[in-house]
C-alpha positions as CSV (number, residue, x, y, z in Angstrom):
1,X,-51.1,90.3,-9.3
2,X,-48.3,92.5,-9.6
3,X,-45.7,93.3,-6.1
4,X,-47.2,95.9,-3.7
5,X,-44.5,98.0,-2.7
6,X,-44.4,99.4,0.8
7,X,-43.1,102.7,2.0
8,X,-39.5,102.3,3.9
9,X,-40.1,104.0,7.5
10,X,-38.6,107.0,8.0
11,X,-36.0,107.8,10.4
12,X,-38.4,108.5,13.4
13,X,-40.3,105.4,13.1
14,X,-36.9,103.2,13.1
15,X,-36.0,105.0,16.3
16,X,-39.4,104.1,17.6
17,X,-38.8,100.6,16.1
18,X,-35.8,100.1,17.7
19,X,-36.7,101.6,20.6
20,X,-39.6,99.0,21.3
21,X,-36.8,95.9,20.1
22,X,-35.0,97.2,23.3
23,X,-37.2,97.1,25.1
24,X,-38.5,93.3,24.8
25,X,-35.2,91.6,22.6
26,X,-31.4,91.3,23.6
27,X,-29.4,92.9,20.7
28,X,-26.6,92.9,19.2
29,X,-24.7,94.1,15.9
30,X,-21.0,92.4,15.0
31,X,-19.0,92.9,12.0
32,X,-18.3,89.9,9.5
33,X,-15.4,88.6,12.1
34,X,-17.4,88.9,14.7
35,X,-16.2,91.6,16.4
36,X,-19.7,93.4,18.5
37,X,-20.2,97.0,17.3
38,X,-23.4,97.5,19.0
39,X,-25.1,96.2,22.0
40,X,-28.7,96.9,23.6
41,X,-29.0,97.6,27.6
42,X,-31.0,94.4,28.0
43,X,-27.5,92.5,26.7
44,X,-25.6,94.3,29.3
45,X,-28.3,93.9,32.1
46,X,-28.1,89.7,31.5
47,X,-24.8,89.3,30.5
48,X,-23.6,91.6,33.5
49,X,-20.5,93.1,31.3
50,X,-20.5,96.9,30.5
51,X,-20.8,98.2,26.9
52,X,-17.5,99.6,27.4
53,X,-15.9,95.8,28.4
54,X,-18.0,94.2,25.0
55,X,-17.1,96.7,22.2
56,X,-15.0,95.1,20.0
57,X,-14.7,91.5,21.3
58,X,-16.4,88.8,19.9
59,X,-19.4,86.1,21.6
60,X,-16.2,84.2,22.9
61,X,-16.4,86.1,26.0
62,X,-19.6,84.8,26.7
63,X,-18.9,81.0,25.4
64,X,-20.0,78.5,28.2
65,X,-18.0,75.8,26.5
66,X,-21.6,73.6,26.7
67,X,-21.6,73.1,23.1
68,X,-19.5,71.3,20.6
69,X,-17.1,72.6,18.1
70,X,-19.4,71.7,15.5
71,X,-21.8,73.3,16.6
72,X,-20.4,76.4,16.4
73,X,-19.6,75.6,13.0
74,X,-22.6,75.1,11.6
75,X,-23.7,78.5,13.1
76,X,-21.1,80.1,11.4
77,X,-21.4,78.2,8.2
78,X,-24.6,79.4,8.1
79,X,-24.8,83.1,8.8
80,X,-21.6,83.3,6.6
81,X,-23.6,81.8,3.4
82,X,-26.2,84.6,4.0
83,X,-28.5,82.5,5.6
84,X,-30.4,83.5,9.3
85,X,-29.4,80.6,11.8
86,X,-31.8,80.3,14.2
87,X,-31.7,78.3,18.0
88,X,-30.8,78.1,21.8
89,X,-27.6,79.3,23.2
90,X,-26.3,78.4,27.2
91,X,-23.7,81.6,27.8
92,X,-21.5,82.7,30.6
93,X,-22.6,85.8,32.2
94,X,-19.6,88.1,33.9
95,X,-20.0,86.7,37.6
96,X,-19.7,83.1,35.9
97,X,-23.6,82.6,36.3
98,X,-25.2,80.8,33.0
99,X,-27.5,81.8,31.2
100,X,-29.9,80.5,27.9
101,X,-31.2,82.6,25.3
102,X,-33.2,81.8,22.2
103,X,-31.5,83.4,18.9
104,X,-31.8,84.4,15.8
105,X,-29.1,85.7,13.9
106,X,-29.9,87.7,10.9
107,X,-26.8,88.7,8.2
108,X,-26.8,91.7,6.5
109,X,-25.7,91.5,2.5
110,X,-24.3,93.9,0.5
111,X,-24.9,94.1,-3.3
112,X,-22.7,90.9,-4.1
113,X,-24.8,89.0,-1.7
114,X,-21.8,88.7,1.0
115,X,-22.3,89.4,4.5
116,X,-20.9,92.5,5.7
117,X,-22.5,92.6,9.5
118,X,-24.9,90.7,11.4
119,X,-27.4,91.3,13.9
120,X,-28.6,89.1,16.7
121,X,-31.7,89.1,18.5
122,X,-32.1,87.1,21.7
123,X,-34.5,86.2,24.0
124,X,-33.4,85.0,27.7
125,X,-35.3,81.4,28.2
126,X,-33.3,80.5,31.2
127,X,-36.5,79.8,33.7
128,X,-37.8,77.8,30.7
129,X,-35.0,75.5,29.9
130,X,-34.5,74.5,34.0
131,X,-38.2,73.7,33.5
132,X,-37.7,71.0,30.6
133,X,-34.9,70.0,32.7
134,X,-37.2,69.9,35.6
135,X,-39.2,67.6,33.9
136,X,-36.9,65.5,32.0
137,X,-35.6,64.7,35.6
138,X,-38.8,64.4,37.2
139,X,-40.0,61.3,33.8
140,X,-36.2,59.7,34.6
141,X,-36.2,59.6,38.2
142,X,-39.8,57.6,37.9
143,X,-37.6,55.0,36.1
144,X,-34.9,55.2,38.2
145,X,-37.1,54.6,41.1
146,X,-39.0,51.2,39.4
147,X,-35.8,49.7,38.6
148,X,-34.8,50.8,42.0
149,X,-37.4,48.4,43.2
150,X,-36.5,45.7,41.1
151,X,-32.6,45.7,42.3
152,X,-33.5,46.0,46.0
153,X,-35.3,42.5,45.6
154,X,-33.4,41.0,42.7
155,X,-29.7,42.3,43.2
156,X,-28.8,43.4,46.6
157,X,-30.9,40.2,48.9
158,X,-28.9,37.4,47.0
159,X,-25.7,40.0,47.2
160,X,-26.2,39.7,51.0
161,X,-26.7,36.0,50.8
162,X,-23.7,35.5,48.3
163,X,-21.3,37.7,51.2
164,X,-22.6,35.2,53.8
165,X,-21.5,32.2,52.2
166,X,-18.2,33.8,51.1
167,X,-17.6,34.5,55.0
168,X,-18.3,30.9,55.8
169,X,-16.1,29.6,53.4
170,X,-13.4,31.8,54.4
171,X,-13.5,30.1,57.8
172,X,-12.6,26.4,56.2
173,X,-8.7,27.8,54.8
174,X,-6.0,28.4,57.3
175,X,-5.2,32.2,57.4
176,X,-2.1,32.2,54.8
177,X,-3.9,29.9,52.5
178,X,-4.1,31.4,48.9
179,X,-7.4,30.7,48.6
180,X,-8.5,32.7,51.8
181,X,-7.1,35.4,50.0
182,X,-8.6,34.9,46.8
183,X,-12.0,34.9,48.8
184,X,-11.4,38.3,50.4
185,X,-10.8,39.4,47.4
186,X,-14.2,38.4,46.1
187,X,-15.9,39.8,49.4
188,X,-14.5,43.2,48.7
189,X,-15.6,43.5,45.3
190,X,-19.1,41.9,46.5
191,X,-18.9,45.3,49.0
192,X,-18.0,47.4,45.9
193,X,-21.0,46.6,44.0
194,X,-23.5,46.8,47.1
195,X,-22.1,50.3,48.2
196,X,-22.7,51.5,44.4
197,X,-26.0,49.9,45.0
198,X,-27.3,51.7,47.9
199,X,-25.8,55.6,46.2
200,X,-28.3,54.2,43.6
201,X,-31.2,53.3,46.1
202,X,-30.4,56.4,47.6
203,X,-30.8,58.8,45.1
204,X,-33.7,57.0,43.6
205,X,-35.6,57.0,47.1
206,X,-35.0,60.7,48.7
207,X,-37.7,60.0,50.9
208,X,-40.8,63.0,52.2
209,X,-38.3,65.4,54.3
210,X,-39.1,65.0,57.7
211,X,-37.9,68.7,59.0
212,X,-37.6,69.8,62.4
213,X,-35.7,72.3,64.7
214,X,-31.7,70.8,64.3
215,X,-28.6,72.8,65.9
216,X,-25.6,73.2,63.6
217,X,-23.0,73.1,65.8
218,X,-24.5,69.5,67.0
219,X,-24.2,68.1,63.1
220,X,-21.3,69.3,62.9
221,X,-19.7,67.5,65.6
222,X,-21.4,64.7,65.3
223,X,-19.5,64.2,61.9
224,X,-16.3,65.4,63.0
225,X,-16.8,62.7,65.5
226,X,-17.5,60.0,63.0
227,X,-14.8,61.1,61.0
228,X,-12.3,60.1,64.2
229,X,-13.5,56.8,64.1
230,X,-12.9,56.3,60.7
231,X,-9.2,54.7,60.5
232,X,-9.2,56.1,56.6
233,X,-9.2,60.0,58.0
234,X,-6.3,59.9,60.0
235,X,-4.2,61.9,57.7
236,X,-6.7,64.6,57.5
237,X,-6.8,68.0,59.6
238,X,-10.1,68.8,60.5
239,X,-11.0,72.6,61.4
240,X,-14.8,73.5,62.5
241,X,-16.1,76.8,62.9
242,X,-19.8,75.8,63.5
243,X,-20.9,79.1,65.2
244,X,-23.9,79.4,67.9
245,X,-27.5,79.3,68.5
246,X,-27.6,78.5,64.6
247,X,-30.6,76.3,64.1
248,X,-31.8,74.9,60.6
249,X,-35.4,73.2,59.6
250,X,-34.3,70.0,58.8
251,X,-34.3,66.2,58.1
252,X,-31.4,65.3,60.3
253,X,-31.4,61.4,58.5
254,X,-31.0,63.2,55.0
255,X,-29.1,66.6,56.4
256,X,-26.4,63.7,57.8
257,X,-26.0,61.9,54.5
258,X,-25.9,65.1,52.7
259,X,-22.9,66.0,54.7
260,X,-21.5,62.7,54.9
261,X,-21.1,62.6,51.1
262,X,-19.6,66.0,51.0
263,X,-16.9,65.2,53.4
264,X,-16.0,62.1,51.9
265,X,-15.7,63.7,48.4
266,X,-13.8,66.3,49.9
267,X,-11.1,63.5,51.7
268,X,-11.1,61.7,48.3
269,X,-10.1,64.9,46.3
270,X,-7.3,65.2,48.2
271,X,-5.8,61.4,49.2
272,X,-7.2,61.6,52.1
273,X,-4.3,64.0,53.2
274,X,-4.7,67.5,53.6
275,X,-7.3,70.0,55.4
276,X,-11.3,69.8,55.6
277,X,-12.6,72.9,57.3
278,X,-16.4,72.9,58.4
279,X,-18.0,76.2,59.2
280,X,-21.1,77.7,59.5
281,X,-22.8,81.1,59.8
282,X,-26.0,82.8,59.3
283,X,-26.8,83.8,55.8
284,X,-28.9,87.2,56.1
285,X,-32.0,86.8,58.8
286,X,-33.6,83.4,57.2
287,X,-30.8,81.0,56.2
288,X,-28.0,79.2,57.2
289,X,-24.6,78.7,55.0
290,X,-23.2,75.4,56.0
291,X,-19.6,75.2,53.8
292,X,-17.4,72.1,53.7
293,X,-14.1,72.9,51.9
294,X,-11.0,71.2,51.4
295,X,-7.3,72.0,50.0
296,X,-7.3,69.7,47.4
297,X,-6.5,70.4,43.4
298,X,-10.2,71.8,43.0
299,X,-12.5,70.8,40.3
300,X,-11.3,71.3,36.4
301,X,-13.4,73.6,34.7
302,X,-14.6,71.8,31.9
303,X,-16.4,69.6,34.0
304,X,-17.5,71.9,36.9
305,X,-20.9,71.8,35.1
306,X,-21.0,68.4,35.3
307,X,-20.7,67.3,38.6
308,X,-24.4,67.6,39.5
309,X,-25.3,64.7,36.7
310,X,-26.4,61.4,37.6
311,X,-23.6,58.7,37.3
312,X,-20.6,61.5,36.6
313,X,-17.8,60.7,38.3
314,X,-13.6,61.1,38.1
315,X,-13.3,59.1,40.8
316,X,-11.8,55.2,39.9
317,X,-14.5,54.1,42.2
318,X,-17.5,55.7,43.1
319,X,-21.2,55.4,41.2
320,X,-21.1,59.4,40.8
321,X,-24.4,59.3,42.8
322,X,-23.1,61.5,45.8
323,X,-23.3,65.0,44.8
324,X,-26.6,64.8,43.3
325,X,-28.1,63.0,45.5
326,X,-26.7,66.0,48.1
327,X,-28.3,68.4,45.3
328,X,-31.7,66.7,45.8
329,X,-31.9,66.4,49.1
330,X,-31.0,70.1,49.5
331,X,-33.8,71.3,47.1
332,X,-36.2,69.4,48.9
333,X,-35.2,71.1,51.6
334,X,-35.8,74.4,50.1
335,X,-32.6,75.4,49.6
336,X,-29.3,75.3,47.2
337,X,-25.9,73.5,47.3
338,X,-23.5,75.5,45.4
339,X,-19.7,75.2,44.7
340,X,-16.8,77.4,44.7
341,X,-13.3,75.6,43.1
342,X,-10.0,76.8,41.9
343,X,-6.7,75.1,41.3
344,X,-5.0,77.2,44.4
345,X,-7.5,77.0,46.7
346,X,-9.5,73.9,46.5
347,X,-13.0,73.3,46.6
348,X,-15.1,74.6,48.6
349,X,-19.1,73.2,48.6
350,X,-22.0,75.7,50.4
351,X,-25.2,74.5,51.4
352,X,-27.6,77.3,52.4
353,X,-31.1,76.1,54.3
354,X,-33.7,78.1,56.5
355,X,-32.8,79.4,59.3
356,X,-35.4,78.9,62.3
357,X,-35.4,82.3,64.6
């Protein structure tokens, strides 16, 4: 059966064409380097950049730095061999917000076969992609929390029993007898291990909030008052601002251990020598911004994105367990832990919940 040519549209039925791609697709035209020539309103609206501030820059702008080299490679190999590359893409909006889109890239050819501009069509799948993540979370936390069980009975109880005996032997060697040392030694790692232990037991078990009516300002000062007792915070300054009559719907066990994490991250960023400032203030009519910031060397940006995962960490020591256990708690709360960080003026970590009237 011999081809069917169809008719090519005429001019009003591209503009029609195009005009109903805008309407549902993010699109963009670049020439062969790259460079964008064209951009829809929908890529402006989600990438938060004017047309004027896009013209004539390439998708650098908007690179995340979430995938790999050769990743980026392979897209390029592709589209450059005349081929349409097709897949997901995390980008960085203007205000630094990310954002996912689903894409297909589509190269025009000239005569020769050679690319000579291409056209990208996106669709924004951010809500979907924290959904798999969602779930992926949700199917590893379930594990987490099995094995959880297992190293409560199996790991820590004989730990506990192992520390006892270490403290009785400690009491048969005179005080500057090497092995006395050797045994503190031992003790201390034995600690070690059953402080990374309980971050683990911790995150695995964020227990059913228990909320109720809990002042701020109390909180607040309860942990500046812990933090006096702690011999390790004595080279820290400690500046509150915890306003009045604020009053947040709370677990006040988890809401504690929350900010206890925080303020120890924040005194470990910086040696333990520098200033923590803890503030709060109302956040519109139904929320409450608490912030804990310090004046340490911030957070690098290529791991910024990182610091929510499970088991993460910079630190030397430290099970990388404290922020996102402080992430969950938060969301289970209803609502968001956020951070600000810059090499000149630290880091700074919000945590917005509701506000009872």
């Amino acid at each position: 059966m011999p081809h069917r040519a169809f008719p090519l549209p005429s001019t009003n039925e591209l503009e029609h064409i195009r005009y109903a791609l805008d309407q549902a697709a993010i699109v963009a035209i670049t020439d062969v380097s790259g460079r964008i020539k064209y951009v829809n309103r929908m890529f402006c609206d989600v990438s938060k950049y004017g047309r004027d501030e896009l013209i004539g820059q390439d998708h650098r702008l908007l690179n995340s730095g979430y995938h790999s080299k050769e990743f980026i490679r392979t897209l390029w190999r592709t589209i450059a061999n005349g081929q349409i590359w097709r897949g997901e893409l995390r980008n960085r909006a203007k205000d630094g917000s990310l954002y996912w889109v689903d894409t297909t890239i589509v190269p025009f050819l000239d005569e020769a076969g050679k690319p000579w501009q291409y056209m990208a069509i996106r669709y924004e799948v951010t809500d979907r992609k924290r959904h798999e993540q969602r779930l992926l979370e949700q199917a590893a936390l379930s594990s987490l929390g099995e094995m959880a069980a297992v190293v409560a009975h199996e790991v820590r109880n004989p730990l506990a029993g192992i520390r006892s005996g270490l403290q009785i032997l400690t009491t048969l060697f005179p005080e500057v007898a090497e092995g006395r040392e050797l045994i503190g030694d031992i003790i201390g790692r034995v600690d070690s291990l059953n402080a990374v232990l309980s971050d683990l037991l911790a995150f695995a078990r964020v227990r059913e909030v228990r909320a109720a009516a809990m002042e701020v300002r109390s909180l607040l000062e309860d942990l500046v008052s812990s933090m006096k007792l702690d011999p390790a915070m004595e080279g820290l300054e400690v500046v509150t601002d915890p306003g009045d009559g604020l009053v947040v719907n709370a677990d006040a066990h988890q809401l504690r251990l929350v900010f206890t994490n925080l303020i120890l991250n924040a005194a470990q960023a910086m040696n333990h020598r520098g200033r923590i400032t803890l503030s709060a203030a109302a956040d519109g009519d139904h929320a409450v911004a608490i912030t804990v910031a310090d004046t340490g060397p911030g957070i690098p940006e290529d791991i910024r994105d990182r610091v929510f995962e499970p088991f993460f960490s910079t630190k030397h020591k430290g099970s990388g367990l404290g922020l996102p256990t402080a992430k969950r708690i938060i969301d289970a709360h209803g609502g968001r832990l956020t951070i600000d960080s810059s090499p000149t003026a630290g880091t700074a970590v919000h945590v917005v919940l509701p506000r009872l009237a």
